[in-house]
TORKOL-4160 file (C-alpha; in steps of 0.2 Angstrom, whole numbers, padded with zeros to 4 digits, m for minus):
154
<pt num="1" X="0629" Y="0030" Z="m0587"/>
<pt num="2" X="0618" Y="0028" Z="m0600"/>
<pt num="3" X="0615" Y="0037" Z="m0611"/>
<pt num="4" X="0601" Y="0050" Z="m0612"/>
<pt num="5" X="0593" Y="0045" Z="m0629"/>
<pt num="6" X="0593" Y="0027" Z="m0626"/>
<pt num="7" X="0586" Y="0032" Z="m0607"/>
<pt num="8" X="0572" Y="0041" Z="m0613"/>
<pt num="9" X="0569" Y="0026" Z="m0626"/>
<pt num="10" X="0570" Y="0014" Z="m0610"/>
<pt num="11" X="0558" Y="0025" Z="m0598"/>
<pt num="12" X="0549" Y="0039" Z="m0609"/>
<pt num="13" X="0532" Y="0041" Z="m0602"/>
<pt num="14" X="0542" Y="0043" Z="m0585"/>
<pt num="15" X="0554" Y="0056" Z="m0591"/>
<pt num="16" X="0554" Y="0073" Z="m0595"/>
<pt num="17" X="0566" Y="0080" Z="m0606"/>
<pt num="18" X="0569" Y="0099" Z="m0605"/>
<pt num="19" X="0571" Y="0106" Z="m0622"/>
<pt num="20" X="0580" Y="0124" Z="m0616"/>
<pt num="21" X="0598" Y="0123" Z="m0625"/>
<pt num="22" X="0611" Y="0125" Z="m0614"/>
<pt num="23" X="0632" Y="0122" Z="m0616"/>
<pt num="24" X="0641" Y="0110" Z="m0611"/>
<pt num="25" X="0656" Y="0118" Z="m0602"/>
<pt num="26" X="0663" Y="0107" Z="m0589"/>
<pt num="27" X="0675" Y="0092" Z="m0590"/>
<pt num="28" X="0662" Y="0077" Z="m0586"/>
<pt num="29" X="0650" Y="0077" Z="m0601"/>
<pt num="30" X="0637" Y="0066" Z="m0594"/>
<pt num="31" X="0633" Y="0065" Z="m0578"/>
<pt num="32" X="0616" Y="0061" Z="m0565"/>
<pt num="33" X="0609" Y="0061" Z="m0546"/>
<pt num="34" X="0598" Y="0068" Z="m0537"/>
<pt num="35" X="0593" Y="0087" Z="m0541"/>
<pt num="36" X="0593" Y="0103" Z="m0525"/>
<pt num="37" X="0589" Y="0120" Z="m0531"/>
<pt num="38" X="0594" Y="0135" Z="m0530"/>
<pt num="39" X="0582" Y="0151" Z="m0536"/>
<pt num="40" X="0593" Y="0167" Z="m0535"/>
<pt num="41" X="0596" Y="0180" Z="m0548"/>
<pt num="42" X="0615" Y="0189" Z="m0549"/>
<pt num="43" X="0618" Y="0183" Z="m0531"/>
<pt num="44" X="0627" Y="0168" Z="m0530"/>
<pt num="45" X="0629" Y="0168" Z="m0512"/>
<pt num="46" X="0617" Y="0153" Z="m0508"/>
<pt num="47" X="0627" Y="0143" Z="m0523"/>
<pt num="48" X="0642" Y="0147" Z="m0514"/>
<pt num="49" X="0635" Y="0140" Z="m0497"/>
<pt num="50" X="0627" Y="0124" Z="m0505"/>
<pt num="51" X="0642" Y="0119" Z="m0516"/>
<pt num="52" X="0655" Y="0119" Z="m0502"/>
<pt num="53" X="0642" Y="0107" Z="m0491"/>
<pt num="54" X="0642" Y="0088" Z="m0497"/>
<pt num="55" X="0635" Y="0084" Z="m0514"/>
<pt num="56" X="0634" Y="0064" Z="m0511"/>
<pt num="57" X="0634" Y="0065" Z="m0531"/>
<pt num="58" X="0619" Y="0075" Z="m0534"/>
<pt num="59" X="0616" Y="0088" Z="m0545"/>
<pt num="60" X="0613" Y="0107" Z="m0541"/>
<pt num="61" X="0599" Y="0117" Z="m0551"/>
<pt num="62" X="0602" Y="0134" Z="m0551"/>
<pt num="63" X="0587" Y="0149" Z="m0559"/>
<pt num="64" X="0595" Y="0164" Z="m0561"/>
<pt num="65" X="0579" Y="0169" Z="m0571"/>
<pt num="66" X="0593" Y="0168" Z="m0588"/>
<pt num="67" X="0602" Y="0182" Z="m0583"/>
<pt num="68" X="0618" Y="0184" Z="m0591"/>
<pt num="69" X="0624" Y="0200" Z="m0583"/>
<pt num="70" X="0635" Y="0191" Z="m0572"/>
<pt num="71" X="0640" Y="0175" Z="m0567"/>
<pt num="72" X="0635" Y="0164" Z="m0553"/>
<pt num="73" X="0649" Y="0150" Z="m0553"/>
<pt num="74" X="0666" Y="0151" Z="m0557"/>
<pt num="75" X="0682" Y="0141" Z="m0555"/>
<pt num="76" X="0684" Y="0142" Z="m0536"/>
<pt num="77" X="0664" Y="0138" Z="m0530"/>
<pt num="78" X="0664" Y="0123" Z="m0546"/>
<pt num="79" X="0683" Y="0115" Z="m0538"/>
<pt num="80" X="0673" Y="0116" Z="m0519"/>
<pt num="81" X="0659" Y="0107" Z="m0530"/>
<pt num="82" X="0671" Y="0094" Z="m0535"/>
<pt num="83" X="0681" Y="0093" Z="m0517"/>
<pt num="84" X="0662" Y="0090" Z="m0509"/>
<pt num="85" X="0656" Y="0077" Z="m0520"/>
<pt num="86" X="0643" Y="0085" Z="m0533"/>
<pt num="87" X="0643" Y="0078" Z="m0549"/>
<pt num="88" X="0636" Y="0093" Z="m0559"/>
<pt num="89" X="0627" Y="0109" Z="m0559"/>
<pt num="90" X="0613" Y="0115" Z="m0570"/>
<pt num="91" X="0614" Y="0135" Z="m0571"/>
<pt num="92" X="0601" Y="0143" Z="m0580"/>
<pt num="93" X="0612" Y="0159" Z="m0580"/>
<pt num="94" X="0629" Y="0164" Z="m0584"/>
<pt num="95" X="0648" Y="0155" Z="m0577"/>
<pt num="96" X="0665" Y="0162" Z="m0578"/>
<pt num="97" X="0682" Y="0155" Z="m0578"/>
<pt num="98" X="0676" Y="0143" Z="m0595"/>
<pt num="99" X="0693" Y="0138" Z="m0597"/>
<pt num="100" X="0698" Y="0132" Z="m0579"/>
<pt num="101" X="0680" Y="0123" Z="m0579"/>
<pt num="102" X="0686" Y="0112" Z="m0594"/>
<pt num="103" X="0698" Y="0104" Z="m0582"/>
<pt num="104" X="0685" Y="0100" Z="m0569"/>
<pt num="105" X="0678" Y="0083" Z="m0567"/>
<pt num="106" X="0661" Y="0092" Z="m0563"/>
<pt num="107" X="0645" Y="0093" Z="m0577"/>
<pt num="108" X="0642" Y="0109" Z="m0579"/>
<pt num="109" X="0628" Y="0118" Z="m0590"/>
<pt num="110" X="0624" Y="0136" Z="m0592"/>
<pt num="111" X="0615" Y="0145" Z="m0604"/>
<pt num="112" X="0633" Y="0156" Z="m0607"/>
<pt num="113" X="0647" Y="0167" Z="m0598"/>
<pt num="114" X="0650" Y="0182" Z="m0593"/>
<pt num="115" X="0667" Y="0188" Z="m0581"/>
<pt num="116" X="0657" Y="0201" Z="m0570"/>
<pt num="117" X="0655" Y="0193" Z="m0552"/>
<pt num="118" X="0639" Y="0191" Z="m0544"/>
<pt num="119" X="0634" Y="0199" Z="m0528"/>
<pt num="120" X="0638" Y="0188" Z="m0513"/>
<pt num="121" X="0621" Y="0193" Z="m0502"/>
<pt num="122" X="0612" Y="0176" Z="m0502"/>
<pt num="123" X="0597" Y="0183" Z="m0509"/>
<pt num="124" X="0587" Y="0168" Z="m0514"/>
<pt num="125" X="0578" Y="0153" Z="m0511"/>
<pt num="126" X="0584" Y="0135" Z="m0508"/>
<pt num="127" X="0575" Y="0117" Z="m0511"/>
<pt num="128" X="0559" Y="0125" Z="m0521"/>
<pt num="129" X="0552" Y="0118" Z="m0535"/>
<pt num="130" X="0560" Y="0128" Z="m0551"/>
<pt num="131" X="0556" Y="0128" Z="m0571"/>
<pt num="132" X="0568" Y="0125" Z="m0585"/>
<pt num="133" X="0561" Y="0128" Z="m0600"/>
<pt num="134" X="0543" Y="0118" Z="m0597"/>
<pt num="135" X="0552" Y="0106" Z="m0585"/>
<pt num="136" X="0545" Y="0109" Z="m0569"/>
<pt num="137" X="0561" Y="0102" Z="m0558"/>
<pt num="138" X="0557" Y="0096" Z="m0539"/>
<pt num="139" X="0570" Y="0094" Z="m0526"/>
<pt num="140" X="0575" Y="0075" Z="m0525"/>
<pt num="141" X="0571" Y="0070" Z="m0543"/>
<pt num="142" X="0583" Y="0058" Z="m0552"/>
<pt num="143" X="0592" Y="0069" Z="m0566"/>
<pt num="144" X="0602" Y="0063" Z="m0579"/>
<pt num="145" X="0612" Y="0074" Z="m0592"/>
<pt num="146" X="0624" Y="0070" Z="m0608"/>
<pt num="147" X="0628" Y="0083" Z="m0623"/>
<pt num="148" X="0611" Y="0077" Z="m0629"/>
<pt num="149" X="0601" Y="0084" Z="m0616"/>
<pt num="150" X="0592" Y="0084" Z="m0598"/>
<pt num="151" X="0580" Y="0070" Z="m0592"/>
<pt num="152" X="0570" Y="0074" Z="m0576"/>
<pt num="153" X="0562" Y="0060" Z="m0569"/>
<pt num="154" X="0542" Y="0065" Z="m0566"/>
């Protein structure tokens, strides 16, 4: 994959980058394909469903509104992640299990971690346009992400 910088270099005008900070806490660094959504907040009952259907290398945004209460991916959703083929997750919210996550091969970014689980309800919304940072992030954009950043493609 190339490498964000040198991407937005390459395609500037057609990227946007999202300048929220998040961490770096799965075991692939840099990763891209095409973006889902998920809008939920301490529920991550629709994550749950959508990771444990086929990723076809595509990357899940999840908006838990930067809640860090609790979390809304742990080990056992991020492994079904991996066993159905996404390459990585984007949670504006909170993981657990930090140290089993490092062993995944499965980008993953959050804004931080907490233990407490999440409720399981399904409370949400799937495939609708969300906001990271002043990124407005569509369903079926191209996204790319490296330890430098995200690029969203407009």
């Amino acid at each position: 994959m190339t490498a964000t910088a040198d991407l937005y270099d390459e395609r500037g005008d057609a990227l946007d980058s999202v300048s929220l900070q998040f961490l770096d806490l799965g075991g692939r660094a840099a990763f891209s394909g095409p973006v889902r959504t998920v809008v939920c907040h301490r529920d991550n009952g629709l994550v749950k469903q959508i990771l444990n259907s086929p990723g076809d290398g595509g990357v899940l945004v999840v908006d838990g509104g930067g809640s860090l209460e609790s979390a809304l991916m742990g080990d056992l959703i991020a492994a079904a992640a991996v066993e159905n083929g996404w390459a990585g997750v984007i949670i504006r919210g909170a993981v657990r299990d930090r140290t089993a996550l490092r062993e995944l091969d499965l980008g993953i970014k959050a804004l931080g971690s907490n233990p407490r689980k999440s409720a399981k309800d399904g409370a949400g919304e799937v495939d609708v346009p969300v906001v990271l940072g002043d990124v407005e992030v569509r369903p079926g954009a191209m996204l790319w992400a490296d330890p430098d950043g995200i690029l969203i493609e407009r």
